[in-house]
C-alpha positions as CSV (number, residue, x, y, z in Angstrom):
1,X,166.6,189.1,98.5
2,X,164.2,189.0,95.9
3,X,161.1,187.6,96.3
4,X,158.8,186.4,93.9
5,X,155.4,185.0,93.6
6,X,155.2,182.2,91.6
7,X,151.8,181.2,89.9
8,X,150.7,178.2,90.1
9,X,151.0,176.3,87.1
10,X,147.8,174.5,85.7
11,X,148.3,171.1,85.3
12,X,146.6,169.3,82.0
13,X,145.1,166.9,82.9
14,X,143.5,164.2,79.8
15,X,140.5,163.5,79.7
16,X,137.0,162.5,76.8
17,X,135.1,164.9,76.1
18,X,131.5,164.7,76.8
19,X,130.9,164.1,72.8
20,X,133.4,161.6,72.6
21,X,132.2,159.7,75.2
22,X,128.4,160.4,73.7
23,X,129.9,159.2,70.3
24,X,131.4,156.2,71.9
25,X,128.4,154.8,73.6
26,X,126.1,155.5,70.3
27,X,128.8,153.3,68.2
28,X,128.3,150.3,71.4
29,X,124.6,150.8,71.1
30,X,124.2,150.1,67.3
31,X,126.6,147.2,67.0
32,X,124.7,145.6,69.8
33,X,121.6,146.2,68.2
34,X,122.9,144.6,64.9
35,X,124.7,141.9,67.1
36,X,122.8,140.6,69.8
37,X,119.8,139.7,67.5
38,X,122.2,136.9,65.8
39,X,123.8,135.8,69.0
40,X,120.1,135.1,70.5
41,X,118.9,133.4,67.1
42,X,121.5,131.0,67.2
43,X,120.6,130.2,70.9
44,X,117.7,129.0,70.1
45,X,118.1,127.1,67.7
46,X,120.9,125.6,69.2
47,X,118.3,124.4,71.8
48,X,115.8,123.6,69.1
49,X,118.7,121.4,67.6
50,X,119.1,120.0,71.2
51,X,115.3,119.4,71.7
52,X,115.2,117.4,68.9
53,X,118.2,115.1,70.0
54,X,117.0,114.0,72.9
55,X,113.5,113.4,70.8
56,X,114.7,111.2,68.2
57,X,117.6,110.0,70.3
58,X,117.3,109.4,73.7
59,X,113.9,109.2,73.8
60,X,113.0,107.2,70.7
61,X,115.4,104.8,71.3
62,X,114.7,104.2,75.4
63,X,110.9,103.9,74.1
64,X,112.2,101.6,71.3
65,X,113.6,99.2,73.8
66,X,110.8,99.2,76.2
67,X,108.9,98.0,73.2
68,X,110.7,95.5,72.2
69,X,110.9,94.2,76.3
70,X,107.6,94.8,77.3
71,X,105.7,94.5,73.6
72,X,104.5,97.8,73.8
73,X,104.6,101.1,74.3
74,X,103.7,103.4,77.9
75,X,100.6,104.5,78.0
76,X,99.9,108.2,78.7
77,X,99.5,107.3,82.5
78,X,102.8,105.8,83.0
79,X,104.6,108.5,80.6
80,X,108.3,108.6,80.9
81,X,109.0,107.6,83.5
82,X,109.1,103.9,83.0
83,X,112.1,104.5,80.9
84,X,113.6,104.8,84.4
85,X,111.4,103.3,87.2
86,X,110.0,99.6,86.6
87,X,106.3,99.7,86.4
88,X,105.9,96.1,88.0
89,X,106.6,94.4,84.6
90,X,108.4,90.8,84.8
91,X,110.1,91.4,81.3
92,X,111.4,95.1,82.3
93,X,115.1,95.2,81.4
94,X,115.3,98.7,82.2
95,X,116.3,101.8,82.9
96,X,116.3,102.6,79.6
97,X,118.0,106.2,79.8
98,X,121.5,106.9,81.1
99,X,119.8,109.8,83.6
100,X,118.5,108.8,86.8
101,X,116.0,111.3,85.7
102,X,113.7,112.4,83.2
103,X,115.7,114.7,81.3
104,X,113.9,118.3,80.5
105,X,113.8,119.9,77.6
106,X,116.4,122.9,76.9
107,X,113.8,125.5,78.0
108,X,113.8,123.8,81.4
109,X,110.1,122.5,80.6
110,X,109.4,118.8,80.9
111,X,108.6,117.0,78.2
112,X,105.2,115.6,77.6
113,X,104.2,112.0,76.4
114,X,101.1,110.6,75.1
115,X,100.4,107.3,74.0
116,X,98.2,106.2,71.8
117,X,99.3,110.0,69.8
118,X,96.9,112.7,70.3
119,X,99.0,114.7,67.7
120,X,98.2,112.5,64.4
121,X,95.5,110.7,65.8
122,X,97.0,107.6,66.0
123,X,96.8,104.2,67.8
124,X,100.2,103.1,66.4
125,X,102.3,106.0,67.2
126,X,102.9,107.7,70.4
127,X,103.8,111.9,70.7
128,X,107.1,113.4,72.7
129,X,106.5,117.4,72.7
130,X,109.0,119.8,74.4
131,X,106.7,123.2,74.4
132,X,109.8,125.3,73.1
133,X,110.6,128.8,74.2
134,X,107.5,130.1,75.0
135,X,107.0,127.3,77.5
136,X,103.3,126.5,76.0
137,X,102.2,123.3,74.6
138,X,100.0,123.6,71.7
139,X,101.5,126.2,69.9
140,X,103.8,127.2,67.2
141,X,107.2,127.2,68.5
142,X,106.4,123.4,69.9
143,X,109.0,120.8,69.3
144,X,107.4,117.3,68.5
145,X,108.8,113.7,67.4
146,X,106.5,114.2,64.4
147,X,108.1,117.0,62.8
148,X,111.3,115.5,63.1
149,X,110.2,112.5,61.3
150,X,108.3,114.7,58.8
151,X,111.6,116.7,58.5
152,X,113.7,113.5,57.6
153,X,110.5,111.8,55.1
154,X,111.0,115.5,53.1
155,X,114.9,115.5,53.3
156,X,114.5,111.7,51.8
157,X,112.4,112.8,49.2
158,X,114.6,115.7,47.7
């Protein structure tokens, strides 16, 4: 009887490479970074687009009707929230929005109201800003019912 050692056979086993797998993640990194800028530009706009819905939607028309009720507008004091609560007013036919609440803006800021406008200066017109991404009112990224209406005067005009 013979006997024989028998050597163990290597088994191949598949695998990456370290420079594939370094190759790989260098390919993810760059179409992310040529990606992901476009997918977050549309985002916000999307809420910008949104912010100014519920501006010269909701809003304008809620504020329209409790005009047109009362025979005026809400002062700063009582803000929005007379669109939804009655402020003691016999003619109040409200609530004028479908939300039990005031609705915030897409940022997840409230929404500010002034009346008479502080904005233009105005007795006869009344501002609705959302503060926009940067969650600051008074700056550049601000969504107001003015530049909406500006927006729509110029679109007219062309």
């Amino acid at each position: 009887m013979r006997m024989t050692r028998s050597s163990p056979q290597r088994k191949m086993v598949k695998a990456f490479t370290l420079m594939e797998l370094l190759l790989v993640i260098t390919i993810i990194s760059i179409l992310a970074a040529v990606v992901a800028p476009r997918f977050f530009g549309r985002s916000q706009e999307a809420r910008r687009t949104a912010a100014r819905q519920t501006i010269a939607g909701s809003f304008r028309v809620a504020l329209a009707l409790f005009e047109q009720d009362i025979g005026r507008y809400p002062n700063t004091e009582e803000g929005l929230e007379v669109l939804i609560q009655n402020p003691q007013e016999r003619n109040w036919k409200g609530p004028y929005l479908e939300s039990a609440l005031i609705p915030m803006d897409p940022w997840g800021n409230p929404y500010r109201y002034a009346y008479p406008s502080e904005l233009m200066n105005s007795e006869y017109l009344y501002d609705i800003v959302s503060p926009g991404p940067d969650g600051s009112f008074g700056t550049r990224d601000d969504v107001t019912n003015h530049d909406i209406l500006t927006n729509a005067d110029n679109l007219r005009n062309t």
